[in-house]
N, C-alpha and C positions, 0 to 999 in steps of 0.2 A: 330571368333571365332564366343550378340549377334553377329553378322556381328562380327568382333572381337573376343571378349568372348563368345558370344554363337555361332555364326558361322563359327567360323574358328580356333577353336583349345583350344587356352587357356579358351577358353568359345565356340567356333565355336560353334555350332549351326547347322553343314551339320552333317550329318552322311556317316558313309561308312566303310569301310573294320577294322574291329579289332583285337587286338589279342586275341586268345583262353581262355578263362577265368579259372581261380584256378578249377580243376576236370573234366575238358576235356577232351578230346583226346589227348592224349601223343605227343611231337613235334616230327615229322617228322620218326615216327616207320615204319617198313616194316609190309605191308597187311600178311592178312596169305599164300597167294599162293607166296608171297617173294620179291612180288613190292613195288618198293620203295615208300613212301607214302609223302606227303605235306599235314598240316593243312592250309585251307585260312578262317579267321574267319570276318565275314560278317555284318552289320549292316541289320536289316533285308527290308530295301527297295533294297539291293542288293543281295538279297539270290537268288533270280529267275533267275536272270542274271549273276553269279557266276556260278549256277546248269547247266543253258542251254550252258554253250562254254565248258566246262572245258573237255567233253568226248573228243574231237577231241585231246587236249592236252595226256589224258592218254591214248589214242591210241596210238600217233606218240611218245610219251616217254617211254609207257608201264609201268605207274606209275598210283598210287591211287591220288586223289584232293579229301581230304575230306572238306566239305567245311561245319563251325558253322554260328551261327547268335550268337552274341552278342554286347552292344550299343558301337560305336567309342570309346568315351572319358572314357568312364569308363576302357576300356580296356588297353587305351593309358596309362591311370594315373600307373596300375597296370601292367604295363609291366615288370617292372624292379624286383617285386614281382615274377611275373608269370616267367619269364622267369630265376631267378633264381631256381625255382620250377623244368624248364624244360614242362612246360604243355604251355608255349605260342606258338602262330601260328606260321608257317612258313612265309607269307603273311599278309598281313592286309594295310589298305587305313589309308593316317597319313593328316592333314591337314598342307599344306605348310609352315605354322607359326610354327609347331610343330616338323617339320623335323629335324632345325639345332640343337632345343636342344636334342631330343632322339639320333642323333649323337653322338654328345658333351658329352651324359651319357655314349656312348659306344654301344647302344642299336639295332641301324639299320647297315646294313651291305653296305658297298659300291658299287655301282654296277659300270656299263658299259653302259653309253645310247646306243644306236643304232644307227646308222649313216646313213641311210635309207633316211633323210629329216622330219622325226615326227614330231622332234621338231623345234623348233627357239630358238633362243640367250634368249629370254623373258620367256620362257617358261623353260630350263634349269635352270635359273638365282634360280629359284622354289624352285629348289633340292640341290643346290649347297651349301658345306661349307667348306672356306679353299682351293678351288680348287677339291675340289671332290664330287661329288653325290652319292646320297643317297638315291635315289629310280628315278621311272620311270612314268613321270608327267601323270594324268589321267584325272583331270578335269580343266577346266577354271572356272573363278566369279569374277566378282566385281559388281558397283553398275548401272543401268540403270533407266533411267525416266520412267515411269506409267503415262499412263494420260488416260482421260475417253474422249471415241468419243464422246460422247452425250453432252458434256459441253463443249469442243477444237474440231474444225474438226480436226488442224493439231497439232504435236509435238512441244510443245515453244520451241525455240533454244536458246534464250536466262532468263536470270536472270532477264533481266530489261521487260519481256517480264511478267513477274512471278509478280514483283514485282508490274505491271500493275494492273495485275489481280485479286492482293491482296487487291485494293481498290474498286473493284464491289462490294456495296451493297450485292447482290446474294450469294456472298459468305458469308454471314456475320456470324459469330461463334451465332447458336441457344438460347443459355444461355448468351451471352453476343455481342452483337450485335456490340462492340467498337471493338473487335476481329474480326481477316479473317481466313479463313481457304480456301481459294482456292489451296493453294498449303502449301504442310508440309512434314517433315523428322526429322526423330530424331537424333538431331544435338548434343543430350548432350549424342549419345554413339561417341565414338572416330572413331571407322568404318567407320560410315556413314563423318562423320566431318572430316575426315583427308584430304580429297581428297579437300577439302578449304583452309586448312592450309599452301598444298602446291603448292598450286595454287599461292597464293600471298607471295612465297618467303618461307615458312618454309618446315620442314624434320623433322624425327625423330631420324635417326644416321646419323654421317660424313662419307665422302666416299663410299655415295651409298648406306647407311643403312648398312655396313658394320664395321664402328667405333666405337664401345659403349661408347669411352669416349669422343665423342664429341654429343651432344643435340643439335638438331636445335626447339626444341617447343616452345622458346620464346624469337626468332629471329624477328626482328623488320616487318618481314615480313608473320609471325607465328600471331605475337598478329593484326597486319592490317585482316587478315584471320578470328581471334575470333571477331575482331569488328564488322566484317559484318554478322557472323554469329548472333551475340548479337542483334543486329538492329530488326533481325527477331523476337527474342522474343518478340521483342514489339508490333509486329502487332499479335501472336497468342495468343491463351487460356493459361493461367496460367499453367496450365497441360502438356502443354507442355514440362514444366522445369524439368520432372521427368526423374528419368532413364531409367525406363522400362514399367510402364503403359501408357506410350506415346505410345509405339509402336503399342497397342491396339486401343487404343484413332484413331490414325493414319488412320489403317486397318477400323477399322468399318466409321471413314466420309468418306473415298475414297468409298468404298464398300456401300455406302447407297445415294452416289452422290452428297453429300456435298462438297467433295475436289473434283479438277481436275487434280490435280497433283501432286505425291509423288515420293519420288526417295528412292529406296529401291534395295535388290539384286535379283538375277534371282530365289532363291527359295520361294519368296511370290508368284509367279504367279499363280502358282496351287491353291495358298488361294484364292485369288483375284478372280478367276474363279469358284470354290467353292463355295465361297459366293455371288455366281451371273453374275459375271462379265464378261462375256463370249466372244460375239459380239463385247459389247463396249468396251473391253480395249484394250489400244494400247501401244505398249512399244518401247523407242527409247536409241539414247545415251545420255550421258547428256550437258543440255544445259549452254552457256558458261556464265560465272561470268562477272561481271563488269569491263571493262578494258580490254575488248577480253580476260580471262585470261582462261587457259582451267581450270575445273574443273578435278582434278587427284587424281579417288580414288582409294584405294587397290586395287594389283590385287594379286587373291588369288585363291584359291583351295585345293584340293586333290590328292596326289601322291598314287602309290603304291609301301613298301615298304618292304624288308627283315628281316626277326630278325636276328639280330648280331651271334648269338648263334644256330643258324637252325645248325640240323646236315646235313641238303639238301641245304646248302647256293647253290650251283650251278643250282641245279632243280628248286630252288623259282627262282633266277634270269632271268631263262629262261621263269617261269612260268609269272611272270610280263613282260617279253617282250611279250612274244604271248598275254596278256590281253590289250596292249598298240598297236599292229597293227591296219591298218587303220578297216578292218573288224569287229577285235573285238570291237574297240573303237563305231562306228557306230551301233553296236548292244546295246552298252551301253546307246548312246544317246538316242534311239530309246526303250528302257527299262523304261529309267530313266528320260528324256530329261533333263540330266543335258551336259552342252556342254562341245565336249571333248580337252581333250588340243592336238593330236592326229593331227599336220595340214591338214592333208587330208580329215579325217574323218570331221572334224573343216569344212573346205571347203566346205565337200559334205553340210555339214547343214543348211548353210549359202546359197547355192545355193538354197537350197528345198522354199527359201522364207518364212522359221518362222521367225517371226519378234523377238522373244526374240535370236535366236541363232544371229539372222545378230546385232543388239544392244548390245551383250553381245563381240561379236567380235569386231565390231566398237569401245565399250566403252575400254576393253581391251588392247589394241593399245598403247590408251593414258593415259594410268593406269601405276600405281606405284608399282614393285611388292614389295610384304608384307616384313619387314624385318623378316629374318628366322635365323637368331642368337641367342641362348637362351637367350640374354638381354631382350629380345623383350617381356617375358612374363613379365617383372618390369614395361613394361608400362602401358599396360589398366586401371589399377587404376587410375594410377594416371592425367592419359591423361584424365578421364571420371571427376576428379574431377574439374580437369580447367574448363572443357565446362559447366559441372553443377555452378559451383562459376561465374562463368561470365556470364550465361547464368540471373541466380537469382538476378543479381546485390549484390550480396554478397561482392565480390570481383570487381575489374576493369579487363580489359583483360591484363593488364599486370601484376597485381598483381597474378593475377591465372595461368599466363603464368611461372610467376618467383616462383611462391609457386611448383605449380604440377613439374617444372624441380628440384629442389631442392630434391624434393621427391623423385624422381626416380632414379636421382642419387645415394641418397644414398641409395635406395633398391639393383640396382644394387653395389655398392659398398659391400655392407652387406653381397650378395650372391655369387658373382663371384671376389672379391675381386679387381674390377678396378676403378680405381681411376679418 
């Protein structure tokens, strides 16, 4: 949504295509010359790249794409409003985690992937609930290493490589000199930490993420996962243990060359560069944990999807195929450089030799995709509260393993009625 809650939906964090908001353009009306019209309502870092493809489409269908800006989530929240109204989009970008539940409400409409080769099994897996999709996959994310040339010539591959590096002097935390800070991530949002958890044995639902009544978060191999995350508090700043002002804390030592190494997702890069970074930053996939163990974090993104209720359900679903072709996808990357999920397009990117597209593929691979069943929004709290209670020594890692599963259970029990 961060990465989690603000990045990817329940809180995500990306922005991208939304539904039309309460006093809009009317959903899916005919122009006044009698063409049939589509709303596609846009976050505005994608209004430019919405405006530039969409004429070839109203030619070759002889239909209007009117296309809004307004922000993803606000949009998402108010769909079920809006679209009783009749005023929501025809179109709009959902992030991956958000797909199974706006289903589940009724809300998106089913489609048809395309059979062409776009996608893969990983990338379907995205969209998918119950054996049917529900939109048409448009971006890839999860998370990748950052490290600064000027302090690593090369990419550490490994953890114990990190953990080396953690005891230079050099690196030593300003304000507190018992402190490291060569390498950091914000471990107490769940996002960033998951991809540890299930590294050394845990999960978040049974059978693939697709179980709600089975919890894997504190799984004997779940709580080995917090301990080593816990360890690391002890070599950073106090501040670290926060939820969200870490993430700043974060940005500005890596950005001012105090850290070497942060693992974060592919939309800080453009921060990172921003605030200077330009030359020296170099971005990889991430490096492996203690015990060969791969590090496997979400893999997540952004689809484009249908409203349930379009009076154009057929025109939208065409209209998100044409925005998911290799062409258009490449324009998107090439817009936006966010990477597309689009394999060819994917390919071309990967090929051009940007280091965030080739690490964001690489890391990808071996990534976990996000679960997309509306249980999935019961977790972030509670998941955020373990790593914070363990992180504080508040709690032990199994105490906070065994409190946060308890919690979520009965969140989920509370709201979806499973038991």
């Amino acid at each position: 949504m961060k990465k989690g809650i603000k990045k990817l939906g329940i809180v995500a964090v990306a922005a991208g295509l939304t539904a039309l908001a309460l006093g809009g353009c009317g959903n899916s009306k005919k122009a006044d010359s009698g063409e049939k019209t589509i709303t596609v309502s846009v976050d505005k870092n994608y209004y430019k790249y919405a405006e530039s493809v969409k004429g070839e489409f109203e030619k070759e269908n002889h239909c209007k794409v009117v296309v809004k800006k307004n922000p993803t989530m606000d949009t998402l929240q108010k769909l079920s409003q809006d679209e009783q109204s009749g005023n929501a989009a025809d179109v709009m970008l959902a992030p991956y985690d958000q797909v199974g539940t706006l289903a589940k409400q009724g809300l998106l409409a089913n489609v048809t992937l395309p059979t062409d080769g776009r996608y893969n099994s990983r990338d379907k897996q995205n969209v998918t609930l119950k054996g049917k999709q529900y939109g048409d996959p448009a971006t890839i994310e999860t998370l990748v290493e950052y490290y600064n040339k000027d302090l690593v010539k090369d990419a550490p591959t490994t953890f114990d490589q990190l953990s080396q590096m953690s005891k230079d002097p050099k690196y030593a935390y300003a304000h507190d000199k018992s402190k490291n800070v060569a390498f950091l991530c914000q471990w107490t949002n769940f996002y960033n930490a998951y991809g540890v958890i299930k590294a050394y044995g845990g999960y978040v639902f049974g059978n693939n993420n697709t179980n709600p009544k089975q919890l894997g978060l504190d799984t004997p191999g779940a709580v080995d996962g917090i301990k080593y995350m816990t360890s690391w508090f002890n070599i950073w700043p106090k501040g670290m243990q926060a939820t969200t002002s870490n993430e700043n804390f974060i940005t500005s030592q890596f950005t001012k060359g105090k850290t070497a190494v942060v693992i974060d997702g592919p939309w800080m890069a453009q921060t990172y560069k921003k605030d200077g970074m330009k030359d020296n930053l170099g971005v990889a996939a991430l490096p492996m944990l203690p015990g060969n163990r791969q590090y496997q974090p979400f893999a997540g993104g952004k689809a484009w999807v249908v409203n349930a209720r379009s009076n154009q359900k057929a025109l939208a679903k065409k209209f998100i195929n044409y925005l998911t072709t290799e062409k258009n996808q490449t324009l998107f990357y090439k817009d936006t450089q966010e990477i597309p999920a689009n394999d060819q397009s994917r390919a071309a990117a990967v090929k051009s030799g940007d280091p965030l597209a080739v690490a964001v593929n690489n890391q990808y691979q071996k990534s976990d995709p996000m679960p997309n069943i509306p249980e999935m929004t019961e977790v972030w709290t509670g998941a955020q509260n373990l790593l914070v209670n363990a992180a504080s020594g508040k709690e032990t890692p199994e105490q906070a393993a065994k409190q946060a599963t308890k919690q979520i259970k009965q969140q989920i029990k509370q709201k979806y009625h499973v038991n």
